[in-house]
ChimeraX commands (.cxc) that place a marker at each C-alpha (Angstrom):
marker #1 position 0.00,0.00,0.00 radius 0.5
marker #1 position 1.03,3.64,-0.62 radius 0.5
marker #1 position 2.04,5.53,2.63 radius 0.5
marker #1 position 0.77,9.10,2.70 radius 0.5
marker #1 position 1.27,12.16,-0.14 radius 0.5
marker #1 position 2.77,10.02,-2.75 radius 0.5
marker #1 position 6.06,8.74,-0.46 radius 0.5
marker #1 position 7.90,6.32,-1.02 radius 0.5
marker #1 position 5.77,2.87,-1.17 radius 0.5
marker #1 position 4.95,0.60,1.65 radius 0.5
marker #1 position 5.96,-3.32,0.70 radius 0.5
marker #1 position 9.52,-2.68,-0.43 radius 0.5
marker #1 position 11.69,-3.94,1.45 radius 0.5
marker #1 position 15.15,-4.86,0.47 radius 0.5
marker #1 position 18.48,-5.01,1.64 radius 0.5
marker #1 position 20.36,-2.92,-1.51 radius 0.5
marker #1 position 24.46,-2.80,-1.84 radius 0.5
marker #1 position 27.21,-1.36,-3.87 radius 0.5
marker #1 position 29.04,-4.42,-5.09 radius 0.5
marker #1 position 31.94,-5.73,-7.85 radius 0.5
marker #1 position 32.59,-8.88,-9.19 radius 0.5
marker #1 position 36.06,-9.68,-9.50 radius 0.5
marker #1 position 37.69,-6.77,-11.05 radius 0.5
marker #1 position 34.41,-5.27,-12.36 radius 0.5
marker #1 position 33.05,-1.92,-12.00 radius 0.5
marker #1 position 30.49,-1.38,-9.04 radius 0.5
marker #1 position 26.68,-2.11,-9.42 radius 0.5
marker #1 position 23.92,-2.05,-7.55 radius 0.5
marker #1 position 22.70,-5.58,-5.96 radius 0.5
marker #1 position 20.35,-6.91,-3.20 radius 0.5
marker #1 position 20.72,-9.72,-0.34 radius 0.5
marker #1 position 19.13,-12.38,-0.77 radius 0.5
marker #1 position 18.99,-16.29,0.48 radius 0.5
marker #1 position 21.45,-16.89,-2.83 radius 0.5
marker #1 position 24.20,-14.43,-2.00 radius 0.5
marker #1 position 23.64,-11.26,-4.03 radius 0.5
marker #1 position 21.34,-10.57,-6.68 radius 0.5
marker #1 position 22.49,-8.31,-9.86 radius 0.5
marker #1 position 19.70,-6.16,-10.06 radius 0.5
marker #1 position 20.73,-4.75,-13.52 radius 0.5
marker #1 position 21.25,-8.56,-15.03 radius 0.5
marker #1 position 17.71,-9.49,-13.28 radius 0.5
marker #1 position 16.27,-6.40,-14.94 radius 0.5
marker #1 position 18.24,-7.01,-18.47 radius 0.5
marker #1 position 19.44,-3.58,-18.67 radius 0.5
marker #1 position 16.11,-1.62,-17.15 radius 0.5
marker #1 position 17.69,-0.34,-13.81 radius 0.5
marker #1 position 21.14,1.73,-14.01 radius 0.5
marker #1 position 23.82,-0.23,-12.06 radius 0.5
marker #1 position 24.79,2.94,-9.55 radius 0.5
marker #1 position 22.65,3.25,-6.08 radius 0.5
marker #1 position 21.98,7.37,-6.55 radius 0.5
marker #1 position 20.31,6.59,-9.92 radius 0.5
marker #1 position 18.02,4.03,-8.57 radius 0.5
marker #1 position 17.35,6.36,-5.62 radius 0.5
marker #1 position 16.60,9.22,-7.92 radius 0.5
marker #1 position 13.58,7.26,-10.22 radius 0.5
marker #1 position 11.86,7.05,-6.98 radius 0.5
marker #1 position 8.43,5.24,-6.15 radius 0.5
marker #1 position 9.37,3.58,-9.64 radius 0.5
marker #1 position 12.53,2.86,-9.19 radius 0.5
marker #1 position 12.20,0.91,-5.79 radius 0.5
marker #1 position 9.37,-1.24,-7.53 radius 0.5
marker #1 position 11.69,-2.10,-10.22 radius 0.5
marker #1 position 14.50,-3.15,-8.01 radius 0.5
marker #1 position 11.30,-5.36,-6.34 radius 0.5
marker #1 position 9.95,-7.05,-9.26 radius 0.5
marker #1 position 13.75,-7.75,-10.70 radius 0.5
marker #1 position 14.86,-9.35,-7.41 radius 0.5
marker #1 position 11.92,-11.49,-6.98 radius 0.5
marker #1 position 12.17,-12.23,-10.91 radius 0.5
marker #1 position 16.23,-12.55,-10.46 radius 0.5
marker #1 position 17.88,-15.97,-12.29 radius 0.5
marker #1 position 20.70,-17.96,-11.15 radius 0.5
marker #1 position 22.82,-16.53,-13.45 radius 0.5
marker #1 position 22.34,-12.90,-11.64 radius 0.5
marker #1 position 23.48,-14.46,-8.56 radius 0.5
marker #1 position 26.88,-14.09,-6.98 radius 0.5
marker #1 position 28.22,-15.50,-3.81 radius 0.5
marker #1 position 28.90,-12.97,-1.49 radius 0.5
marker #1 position 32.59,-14.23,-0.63 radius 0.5
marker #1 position 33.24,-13.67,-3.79 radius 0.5
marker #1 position 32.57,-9.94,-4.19 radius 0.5
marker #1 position 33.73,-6.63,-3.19 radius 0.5
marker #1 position 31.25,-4.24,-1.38 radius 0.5
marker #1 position 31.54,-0.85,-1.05 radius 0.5
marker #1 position 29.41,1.62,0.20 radius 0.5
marker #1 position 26.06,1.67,-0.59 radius 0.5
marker #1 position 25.80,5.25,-2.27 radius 0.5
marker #1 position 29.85,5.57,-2.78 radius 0.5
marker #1 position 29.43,9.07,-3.70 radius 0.5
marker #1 position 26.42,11.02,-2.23 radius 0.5
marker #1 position 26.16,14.44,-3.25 radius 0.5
marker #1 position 26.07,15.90,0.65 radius 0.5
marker #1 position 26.82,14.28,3.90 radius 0.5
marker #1 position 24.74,15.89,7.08 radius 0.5
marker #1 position 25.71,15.32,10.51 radius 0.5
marker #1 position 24.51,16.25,13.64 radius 0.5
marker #1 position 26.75,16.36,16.43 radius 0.5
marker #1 position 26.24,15.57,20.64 radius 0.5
marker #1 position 22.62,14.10,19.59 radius 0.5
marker #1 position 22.72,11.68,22.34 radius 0.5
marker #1 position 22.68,13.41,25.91 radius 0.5
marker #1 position 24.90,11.39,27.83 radius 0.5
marker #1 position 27.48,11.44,24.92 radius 0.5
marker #1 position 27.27,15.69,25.49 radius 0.5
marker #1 position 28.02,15.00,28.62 radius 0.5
marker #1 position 30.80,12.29,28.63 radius 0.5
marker #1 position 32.59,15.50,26.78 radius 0.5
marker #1 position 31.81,17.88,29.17 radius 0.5
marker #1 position 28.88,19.86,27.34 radius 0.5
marker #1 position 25.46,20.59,27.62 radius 0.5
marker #1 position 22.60,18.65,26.15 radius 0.5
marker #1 position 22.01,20.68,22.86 radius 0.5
marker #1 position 19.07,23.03,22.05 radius 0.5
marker #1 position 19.79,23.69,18.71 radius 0.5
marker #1 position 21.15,20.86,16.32 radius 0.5
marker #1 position 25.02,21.07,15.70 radius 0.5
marker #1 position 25.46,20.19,12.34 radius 0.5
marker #1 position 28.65,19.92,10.24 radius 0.5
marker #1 position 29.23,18.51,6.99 radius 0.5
marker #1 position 31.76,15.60,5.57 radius 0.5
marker #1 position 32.46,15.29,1.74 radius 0.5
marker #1 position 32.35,12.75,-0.70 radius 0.5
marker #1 position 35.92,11.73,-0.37 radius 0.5
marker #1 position 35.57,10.54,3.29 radius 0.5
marker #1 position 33.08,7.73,2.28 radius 0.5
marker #1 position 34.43,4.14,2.25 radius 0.5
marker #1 position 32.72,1.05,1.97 radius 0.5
marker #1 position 32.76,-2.26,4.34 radius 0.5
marker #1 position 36.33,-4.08,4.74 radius 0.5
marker #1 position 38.25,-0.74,3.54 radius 0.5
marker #1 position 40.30,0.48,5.47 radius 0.5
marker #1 position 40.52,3.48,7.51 radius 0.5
marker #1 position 43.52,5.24,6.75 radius 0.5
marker #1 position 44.96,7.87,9.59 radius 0.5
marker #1 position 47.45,10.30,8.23 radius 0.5
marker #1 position 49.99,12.11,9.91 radius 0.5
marker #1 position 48.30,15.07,10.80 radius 0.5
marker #1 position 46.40,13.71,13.37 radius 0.5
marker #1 position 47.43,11.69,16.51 radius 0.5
marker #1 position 43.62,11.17,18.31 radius 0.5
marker #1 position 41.24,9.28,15.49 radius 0.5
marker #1 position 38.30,8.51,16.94 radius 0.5
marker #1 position 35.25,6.33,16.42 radius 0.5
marker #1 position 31.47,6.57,16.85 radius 0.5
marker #1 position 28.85,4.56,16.06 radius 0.5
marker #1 position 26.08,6.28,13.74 radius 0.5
marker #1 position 22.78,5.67,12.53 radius 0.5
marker #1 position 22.60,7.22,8.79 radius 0.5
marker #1 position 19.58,8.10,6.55 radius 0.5
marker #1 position 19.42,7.88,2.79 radius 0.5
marker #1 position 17.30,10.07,1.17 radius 0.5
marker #1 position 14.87,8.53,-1.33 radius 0.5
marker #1 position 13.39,11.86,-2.81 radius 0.5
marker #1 position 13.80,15.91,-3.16 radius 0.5
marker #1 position 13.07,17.00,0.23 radius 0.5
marker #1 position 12.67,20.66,0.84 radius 0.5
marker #1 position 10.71,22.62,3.88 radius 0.5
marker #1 position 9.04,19.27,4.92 radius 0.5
marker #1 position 6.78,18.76,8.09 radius 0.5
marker #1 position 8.10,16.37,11.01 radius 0.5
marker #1 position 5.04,14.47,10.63 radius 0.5
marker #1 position 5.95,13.72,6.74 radius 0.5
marker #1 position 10.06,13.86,7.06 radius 0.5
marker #1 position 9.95,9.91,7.21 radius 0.5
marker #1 position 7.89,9.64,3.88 radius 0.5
marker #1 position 11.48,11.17,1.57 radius 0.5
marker #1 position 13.95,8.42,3.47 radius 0.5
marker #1 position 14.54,5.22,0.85 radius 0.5
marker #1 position 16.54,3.76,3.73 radius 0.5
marker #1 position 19.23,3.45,6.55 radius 0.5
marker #1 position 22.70,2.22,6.79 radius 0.5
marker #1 position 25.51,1.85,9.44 radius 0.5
marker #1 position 28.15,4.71,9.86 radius 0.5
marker #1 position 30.82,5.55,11.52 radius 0.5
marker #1 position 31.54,9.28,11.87 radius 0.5
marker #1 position 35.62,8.78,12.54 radius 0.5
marker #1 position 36.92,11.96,13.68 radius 0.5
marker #1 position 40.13,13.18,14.15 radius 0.5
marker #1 position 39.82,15.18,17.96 radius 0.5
marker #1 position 43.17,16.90,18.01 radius 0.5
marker #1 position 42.02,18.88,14.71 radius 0.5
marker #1 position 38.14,18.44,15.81 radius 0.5
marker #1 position 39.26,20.64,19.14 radius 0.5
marker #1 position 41.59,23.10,17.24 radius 0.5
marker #1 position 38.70,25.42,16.53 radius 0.5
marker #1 position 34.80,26.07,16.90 radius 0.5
marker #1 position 34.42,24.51,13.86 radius 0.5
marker #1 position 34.60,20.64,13.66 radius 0.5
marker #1 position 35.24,19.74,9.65 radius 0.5
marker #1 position 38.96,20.10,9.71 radius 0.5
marker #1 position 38.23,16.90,12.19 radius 0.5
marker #1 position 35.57,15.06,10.24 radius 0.5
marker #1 position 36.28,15.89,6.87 radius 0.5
marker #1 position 39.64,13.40,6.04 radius 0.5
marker #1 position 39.73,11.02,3.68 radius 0.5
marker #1 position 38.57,7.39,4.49 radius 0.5
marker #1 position 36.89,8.89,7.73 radius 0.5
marker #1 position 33.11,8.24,6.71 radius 0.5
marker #1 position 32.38,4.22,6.32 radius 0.5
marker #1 position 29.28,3.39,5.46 radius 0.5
marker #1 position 26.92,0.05,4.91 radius 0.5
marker #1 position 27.52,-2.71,4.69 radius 0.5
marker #1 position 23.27,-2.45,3.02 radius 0.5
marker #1 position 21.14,0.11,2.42 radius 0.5
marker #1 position 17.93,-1.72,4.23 radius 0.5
marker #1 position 14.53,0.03,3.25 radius 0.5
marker #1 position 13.06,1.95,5.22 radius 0.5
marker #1 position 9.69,-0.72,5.27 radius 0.5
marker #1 position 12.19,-3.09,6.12 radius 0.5
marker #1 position 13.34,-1.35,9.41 radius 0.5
marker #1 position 10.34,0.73,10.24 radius 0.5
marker #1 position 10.60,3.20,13.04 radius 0.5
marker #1 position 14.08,4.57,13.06 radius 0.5
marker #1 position 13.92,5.66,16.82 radius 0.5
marker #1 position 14.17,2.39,18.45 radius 0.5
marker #1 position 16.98,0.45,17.07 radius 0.5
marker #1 position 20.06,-0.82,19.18 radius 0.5
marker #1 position 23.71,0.34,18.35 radius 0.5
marker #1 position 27.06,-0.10,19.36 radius 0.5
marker #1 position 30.26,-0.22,18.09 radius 0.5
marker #1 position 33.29,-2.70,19.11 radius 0.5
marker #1 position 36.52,-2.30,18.70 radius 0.5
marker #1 position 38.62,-5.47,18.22 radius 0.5
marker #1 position 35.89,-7.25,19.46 radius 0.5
marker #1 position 35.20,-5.21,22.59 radius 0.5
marker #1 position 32.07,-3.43,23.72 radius 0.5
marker #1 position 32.78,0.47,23.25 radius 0.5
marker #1 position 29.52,1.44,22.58 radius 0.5
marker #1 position 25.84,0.18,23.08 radius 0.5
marker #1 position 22.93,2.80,23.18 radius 0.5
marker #1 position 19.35,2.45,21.56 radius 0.5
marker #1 position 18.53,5.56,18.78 radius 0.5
marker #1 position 15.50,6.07,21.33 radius 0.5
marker #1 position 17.79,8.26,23.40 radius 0.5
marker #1 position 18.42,11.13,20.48 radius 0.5
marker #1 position 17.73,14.37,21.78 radius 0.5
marker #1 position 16.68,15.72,18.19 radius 0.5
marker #1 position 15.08,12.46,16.18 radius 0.5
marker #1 position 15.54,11.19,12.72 radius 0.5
marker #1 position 12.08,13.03,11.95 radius 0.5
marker #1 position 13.39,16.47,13.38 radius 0.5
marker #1 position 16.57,16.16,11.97 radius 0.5
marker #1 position 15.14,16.55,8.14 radius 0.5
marker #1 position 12.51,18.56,9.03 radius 0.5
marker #1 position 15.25,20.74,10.03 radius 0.5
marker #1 position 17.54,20.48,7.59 radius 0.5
marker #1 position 14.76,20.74,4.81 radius 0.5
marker #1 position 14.10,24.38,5.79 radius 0.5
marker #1 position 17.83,25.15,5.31 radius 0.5
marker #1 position 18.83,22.72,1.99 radius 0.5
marker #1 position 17.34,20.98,-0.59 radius 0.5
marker #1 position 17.51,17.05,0.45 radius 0.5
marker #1 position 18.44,15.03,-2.72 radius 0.5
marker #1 position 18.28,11.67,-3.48 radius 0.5
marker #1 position 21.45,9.66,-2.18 radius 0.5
marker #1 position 22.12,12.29,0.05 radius 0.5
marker #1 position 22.97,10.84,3.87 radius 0.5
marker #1 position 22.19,12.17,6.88 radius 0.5
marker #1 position 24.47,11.18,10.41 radius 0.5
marker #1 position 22.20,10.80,13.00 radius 0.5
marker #1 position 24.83,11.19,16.12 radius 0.5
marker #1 position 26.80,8.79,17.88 radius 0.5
marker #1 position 26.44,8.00,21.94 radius 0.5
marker #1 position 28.86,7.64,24.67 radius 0.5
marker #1 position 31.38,5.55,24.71 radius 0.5
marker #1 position 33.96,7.30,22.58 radius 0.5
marker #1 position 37.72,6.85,22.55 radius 0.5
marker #1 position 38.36,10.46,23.56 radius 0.5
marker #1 position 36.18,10.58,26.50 radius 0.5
marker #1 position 37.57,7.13,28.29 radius 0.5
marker #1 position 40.08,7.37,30.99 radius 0.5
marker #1 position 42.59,6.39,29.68 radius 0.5
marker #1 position 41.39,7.71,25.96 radius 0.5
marker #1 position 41.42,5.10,22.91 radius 0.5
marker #1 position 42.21,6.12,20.00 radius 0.5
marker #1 position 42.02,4.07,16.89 radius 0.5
marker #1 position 45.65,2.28,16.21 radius 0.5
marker #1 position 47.22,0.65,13.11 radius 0.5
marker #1 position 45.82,-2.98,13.07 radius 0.5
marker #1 position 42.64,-2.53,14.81 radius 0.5
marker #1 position 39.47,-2.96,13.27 radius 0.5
marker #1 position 36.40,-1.28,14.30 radius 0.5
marker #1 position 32.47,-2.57,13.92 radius 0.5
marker #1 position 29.30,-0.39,13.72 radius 0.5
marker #1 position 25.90,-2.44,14.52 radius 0.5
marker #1 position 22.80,-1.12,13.89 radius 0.5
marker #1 position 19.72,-3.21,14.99 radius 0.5
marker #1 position 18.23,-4.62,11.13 radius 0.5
marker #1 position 20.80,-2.63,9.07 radius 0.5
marker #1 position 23.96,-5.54,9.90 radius 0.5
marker #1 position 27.69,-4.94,10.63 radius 0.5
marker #1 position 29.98,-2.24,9.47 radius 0.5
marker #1 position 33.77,-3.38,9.99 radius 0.5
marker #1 position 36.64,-1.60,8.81 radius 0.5
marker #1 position 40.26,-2.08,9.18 radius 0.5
marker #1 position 42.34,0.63,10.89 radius 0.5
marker #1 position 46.02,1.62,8.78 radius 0.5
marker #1 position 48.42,4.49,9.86 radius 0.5
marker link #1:1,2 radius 0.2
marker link #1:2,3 radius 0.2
marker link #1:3,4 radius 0.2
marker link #1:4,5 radius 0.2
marker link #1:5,6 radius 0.2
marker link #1:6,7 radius 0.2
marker link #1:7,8 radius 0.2
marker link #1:8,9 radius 0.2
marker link #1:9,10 radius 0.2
marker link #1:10,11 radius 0.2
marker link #1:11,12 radius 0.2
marker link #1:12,13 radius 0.2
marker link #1:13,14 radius 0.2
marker link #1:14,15 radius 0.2
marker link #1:15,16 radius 0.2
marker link #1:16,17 radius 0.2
marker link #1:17,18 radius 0.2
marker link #1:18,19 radius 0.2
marker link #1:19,20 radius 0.2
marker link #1:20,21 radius 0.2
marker link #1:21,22 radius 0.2
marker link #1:22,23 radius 0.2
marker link #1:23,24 radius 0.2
marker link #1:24,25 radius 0.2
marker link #1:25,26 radius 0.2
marker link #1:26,27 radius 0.2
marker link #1:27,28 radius 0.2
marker link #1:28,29 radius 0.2
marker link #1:29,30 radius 0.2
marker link #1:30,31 radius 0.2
marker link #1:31,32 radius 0.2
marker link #1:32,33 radius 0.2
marker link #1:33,34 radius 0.2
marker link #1:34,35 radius 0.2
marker link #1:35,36 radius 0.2
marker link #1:36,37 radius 0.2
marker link #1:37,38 radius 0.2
marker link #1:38,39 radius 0.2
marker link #1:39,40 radius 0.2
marker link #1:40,41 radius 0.2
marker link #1:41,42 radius 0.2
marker link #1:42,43 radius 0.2
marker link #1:43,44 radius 0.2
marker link #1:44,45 radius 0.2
marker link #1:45,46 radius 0.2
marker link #1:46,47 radius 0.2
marker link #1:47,48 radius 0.2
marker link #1:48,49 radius 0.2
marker link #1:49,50 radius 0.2
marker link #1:50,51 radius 0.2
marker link #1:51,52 radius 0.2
marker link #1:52,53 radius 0.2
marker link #1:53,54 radius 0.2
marker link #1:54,55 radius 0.2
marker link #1:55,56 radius 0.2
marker link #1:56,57 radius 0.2
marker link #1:57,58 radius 0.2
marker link #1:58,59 radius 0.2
marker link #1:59,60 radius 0.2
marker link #1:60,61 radius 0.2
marker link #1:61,62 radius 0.2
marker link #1:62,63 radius 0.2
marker link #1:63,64 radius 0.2
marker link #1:64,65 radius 0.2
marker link #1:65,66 radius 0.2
marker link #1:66,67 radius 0.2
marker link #1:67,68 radius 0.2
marker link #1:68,69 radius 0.2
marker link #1:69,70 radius 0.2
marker link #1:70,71 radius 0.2
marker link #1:71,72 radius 0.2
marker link #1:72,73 radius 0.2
marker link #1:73,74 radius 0.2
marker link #1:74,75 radius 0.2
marker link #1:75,76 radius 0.2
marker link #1:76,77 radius 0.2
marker link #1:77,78 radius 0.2
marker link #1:78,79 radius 0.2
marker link #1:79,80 radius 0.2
marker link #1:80,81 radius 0.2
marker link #1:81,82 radius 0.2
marker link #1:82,83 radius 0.2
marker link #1:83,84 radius 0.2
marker link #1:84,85 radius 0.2
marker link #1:85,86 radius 0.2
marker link #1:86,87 radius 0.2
marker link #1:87,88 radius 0.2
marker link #1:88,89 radius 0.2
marker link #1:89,90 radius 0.2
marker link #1:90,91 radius 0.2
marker link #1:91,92 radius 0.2
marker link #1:92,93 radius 0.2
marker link #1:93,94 radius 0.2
marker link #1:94,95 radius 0.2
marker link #1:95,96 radius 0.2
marker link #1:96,97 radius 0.2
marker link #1:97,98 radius 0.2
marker link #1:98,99 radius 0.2
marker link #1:99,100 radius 0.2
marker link #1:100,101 radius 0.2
marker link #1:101,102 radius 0.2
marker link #1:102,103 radius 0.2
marker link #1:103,104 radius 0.2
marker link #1:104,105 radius 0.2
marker link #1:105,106 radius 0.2
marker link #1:106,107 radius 0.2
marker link #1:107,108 radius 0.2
marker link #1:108,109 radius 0.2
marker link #1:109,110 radius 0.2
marker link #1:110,111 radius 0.2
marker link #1:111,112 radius 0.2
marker link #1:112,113 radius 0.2
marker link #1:113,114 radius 0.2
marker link #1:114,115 radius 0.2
marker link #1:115,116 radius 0.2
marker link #1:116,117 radius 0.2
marker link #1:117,118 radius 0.2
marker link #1:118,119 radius 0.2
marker link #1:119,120 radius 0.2
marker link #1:120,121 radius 0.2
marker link #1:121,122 radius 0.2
marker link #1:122,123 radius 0.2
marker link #1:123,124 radius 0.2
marker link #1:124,125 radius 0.2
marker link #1:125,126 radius 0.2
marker link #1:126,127 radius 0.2
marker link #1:127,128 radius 0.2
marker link #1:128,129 radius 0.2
marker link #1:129,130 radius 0.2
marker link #1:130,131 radius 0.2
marker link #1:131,132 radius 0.2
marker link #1:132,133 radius 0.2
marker link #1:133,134 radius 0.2
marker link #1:134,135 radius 0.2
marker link #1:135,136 radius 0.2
marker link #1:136,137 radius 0.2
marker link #1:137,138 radius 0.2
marker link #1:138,139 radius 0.2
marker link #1:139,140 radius 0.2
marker link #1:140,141 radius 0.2
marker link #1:141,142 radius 0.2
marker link #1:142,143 radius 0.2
marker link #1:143,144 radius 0.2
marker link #1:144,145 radius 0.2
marker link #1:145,146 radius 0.2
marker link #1:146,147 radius 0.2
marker link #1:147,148 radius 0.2
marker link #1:148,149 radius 0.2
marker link #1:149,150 radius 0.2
marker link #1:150,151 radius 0.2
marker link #1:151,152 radius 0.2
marker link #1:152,153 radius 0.2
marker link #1:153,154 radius 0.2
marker link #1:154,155 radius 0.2
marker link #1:155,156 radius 0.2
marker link #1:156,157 radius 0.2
marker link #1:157,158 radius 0.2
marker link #1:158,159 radius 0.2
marker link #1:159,160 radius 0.2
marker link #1:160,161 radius 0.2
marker link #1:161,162 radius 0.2
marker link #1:162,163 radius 0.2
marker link #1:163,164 radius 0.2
marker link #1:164,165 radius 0.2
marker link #1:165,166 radius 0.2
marker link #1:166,167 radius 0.2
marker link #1:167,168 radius 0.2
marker link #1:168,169 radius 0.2
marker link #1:169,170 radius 0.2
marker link #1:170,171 radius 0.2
marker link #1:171,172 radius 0.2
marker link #1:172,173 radius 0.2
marker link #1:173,174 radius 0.2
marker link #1:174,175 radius 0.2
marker link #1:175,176 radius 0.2
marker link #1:176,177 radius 0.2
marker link #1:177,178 radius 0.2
marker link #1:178,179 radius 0.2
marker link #1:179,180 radius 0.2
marker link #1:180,181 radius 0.2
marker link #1:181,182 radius 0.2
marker link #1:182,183 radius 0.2
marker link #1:183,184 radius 0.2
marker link #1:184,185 radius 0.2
marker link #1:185,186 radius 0.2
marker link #1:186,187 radius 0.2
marker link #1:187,188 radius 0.2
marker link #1:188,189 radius 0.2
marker link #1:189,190 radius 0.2
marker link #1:190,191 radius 0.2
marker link #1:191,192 radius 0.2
marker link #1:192,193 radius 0.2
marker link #1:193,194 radius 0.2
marker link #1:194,195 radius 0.2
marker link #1:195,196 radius 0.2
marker link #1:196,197 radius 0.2
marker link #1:197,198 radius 0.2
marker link #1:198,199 radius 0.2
marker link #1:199,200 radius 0.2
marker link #1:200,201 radius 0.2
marker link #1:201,202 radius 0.2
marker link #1:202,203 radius 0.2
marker link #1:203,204 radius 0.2
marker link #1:204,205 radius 0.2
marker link #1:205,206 radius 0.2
marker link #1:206,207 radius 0.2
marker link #1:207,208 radius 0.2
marker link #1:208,209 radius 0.2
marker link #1:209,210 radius 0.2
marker link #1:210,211 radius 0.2
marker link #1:211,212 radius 0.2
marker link #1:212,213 radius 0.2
marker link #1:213,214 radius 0.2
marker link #1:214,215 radius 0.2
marker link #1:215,216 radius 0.2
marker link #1:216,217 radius 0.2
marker link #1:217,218 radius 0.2
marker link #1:218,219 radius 0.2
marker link #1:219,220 radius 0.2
marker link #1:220,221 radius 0.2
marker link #1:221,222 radius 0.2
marker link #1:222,223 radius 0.2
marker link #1:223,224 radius 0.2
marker link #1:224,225 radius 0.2
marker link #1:225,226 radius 0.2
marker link #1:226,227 radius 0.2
marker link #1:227,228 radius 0.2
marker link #1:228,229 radius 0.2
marker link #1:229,230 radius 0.2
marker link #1:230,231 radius 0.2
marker link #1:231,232 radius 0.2
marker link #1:232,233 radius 0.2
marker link #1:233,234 radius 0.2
marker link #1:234,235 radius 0.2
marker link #1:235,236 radius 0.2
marker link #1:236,237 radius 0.2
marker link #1:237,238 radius 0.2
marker link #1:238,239 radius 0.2
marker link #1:239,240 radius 0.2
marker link #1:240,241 radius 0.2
marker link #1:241,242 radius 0.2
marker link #1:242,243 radius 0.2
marker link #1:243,244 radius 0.2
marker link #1:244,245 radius 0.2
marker link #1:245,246 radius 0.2
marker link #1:246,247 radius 0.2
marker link #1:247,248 radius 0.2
marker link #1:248,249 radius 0.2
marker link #1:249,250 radius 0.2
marker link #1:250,251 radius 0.2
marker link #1:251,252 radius 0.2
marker link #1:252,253 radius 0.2
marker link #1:253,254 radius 0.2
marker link #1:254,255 radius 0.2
marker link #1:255,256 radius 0.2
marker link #1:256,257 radius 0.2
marker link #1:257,258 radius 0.2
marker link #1:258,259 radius 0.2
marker link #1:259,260 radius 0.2
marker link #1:260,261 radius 0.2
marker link #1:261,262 radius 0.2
marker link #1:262,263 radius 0.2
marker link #1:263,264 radius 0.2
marker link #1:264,265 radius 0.2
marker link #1:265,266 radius 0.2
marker link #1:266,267 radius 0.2
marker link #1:267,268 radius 0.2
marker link #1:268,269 radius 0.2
marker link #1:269,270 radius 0.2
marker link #1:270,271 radius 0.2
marker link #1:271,272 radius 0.2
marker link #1:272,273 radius 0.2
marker link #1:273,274 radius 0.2
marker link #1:274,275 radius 0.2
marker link #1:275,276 radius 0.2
marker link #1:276,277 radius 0.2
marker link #1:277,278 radius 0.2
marker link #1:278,279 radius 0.2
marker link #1:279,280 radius 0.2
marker link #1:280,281 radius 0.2
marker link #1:281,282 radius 0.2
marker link #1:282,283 radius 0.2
marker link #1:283,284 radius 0.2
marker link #1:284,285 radius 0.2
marker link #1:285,286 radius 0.2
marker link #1:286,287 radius 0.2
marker link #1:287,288 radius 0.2
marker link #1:288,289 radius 0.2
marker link #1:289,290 radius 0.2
marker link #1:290,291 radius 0.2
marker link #1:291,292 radius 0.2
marker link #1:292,293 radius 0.2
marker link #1:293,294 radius 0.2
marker link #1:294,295 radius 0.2
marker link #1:295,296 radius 0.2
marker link #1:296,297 radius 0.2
marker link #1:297,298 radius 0.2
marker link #1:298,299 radius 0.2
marker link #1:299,300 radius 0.2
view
């Protein structure tokens, strides 16, 4: 069934990715029981093979994607040891964060719970998919993690109600907003922290958003090597996924394939005492309740 003022449809839901075969250039896929379907094979050529171009034919696009994975051969199948995925939309046209959107992650850092939304930006160039690794350079000494709910816009957005901002998300997808603190702290502004190459992962699926439903209930953590840094439930944002492109909407057009950050909780490296900041060899996992496991390896 249709959900309200022409939205995105009801009855779609999927689990989409940003894959290659074996020396291949990316296309667009979906999980399934059989590893990973080839949506533009299933289709023969009717669907485009990047993510933002699905996202951007809409209602009709998503029902494509639908009818080709339920339609999809053997032959569009691949094994998913076998392939390389990468982010879901590898190159979104804006990334929109909003920082200290948990409360008792403002105050692990000694601030006060927000009033008005922080909100900073990353670019293109930060995003990385699952299994790429996150590469620190020398000019910082303090990378961080955090553990991020993110948003994918499904369809232009602009000066939207709260009560309809859920009806222009296609889906969600795990993040983690890695952030340099020693340049994050250097001035007001945090981009020269957020902004570095390699220091946006996202996936490992874009899940739709019939598939996960309400956004503001879904477990999260993040581990690092294996241990428990962070575990919070999306509940406890002060500003909600609603809010947050209601907001936004009044200031910038949302566009397709653009992702929002959602905010991390507490548990960060640079709040512990000692701190922990990311070293060379670690590897550090975002889960997001129905979205999966985001793991990247960490390289100085």
């Amino acid at each position: 069934r249709l959900r309200p003022n022409g939205a995105i449809l009801n009855g779609i839901a999927m689990k989409l990715v940003t894959f290659s075969p074996s020396g291949s250039t990316p296309r667009i896929g979906a999980l399934d029981d059989a590893g990973v379907a080839d949506l533009a094979v299933a289709a023969e050529g009717a669907l485009p093979t990047r993510m933002i171009d699905l996202l951007a034919r809409g209602e009709a696009g998503l029902r494509a994607a639908a009818a080709a994975l339920r339609a999809a051969p053997s032959s569009a199948h691949h094994a998913l040891s076998t392939l390389t995925l990468h982010a879901p939309v590898p190159r979104p046209g804006k990334i929109l964060c909003l920082g200290r959107n948990y409360a008792a992650h403002a105050r692990e850092g000694g601030a006060e719970v927000l009033e008005h939304p922080i909100i900073f930006l990353k670019p293109a160039t930060a995003v990385i998919g699952p299994g790429a690794p996150i590469i620190v350079p020398a000019a910082t000494e303090k990378p961080d993690y955090e553990a991020e709910l993110a948003v994918v816009i499904g369809r232009p957005c602009r000066d939207v109600p709260e009560a309809r901002a859920l009806d222009y998300v296609a889906g969600y997808t795990c993040a983690n907003d890695v952030s340099a603190r020693d340049l994050q702290r250097l001035t007001h502004q945090w981009d020269q922290g957020k902004m570095l190459d390699t220091f946006c992962p996202l996936g490992p699926a874009l899940v739709t958003a019939d598939e996960i439903g309400d956004p503001g209930g879904l477990e999260i953590s993040a581990h690092l090597n294996g241990q428990e840094m962070q575990h919070s439930n999306t509940r406890l944002m002060i500003f909600s996924v609603p809010f947050f492109i209601s907001y936004l909407s009044r200031l910038v057009t949302l566009e397709p394939g653009d992702i929002l950050l959602t905010g991390t909780p507490d548990g960060v490296g640079g709040a512990r005492t000692p701190p922990v900041f990311l070293q060379n060899g670690d590897t550090i996992s975002i889960t997001v309740e129905g979205i999966g496991t985001l793991s990247n390896p960490v390289q100085r």
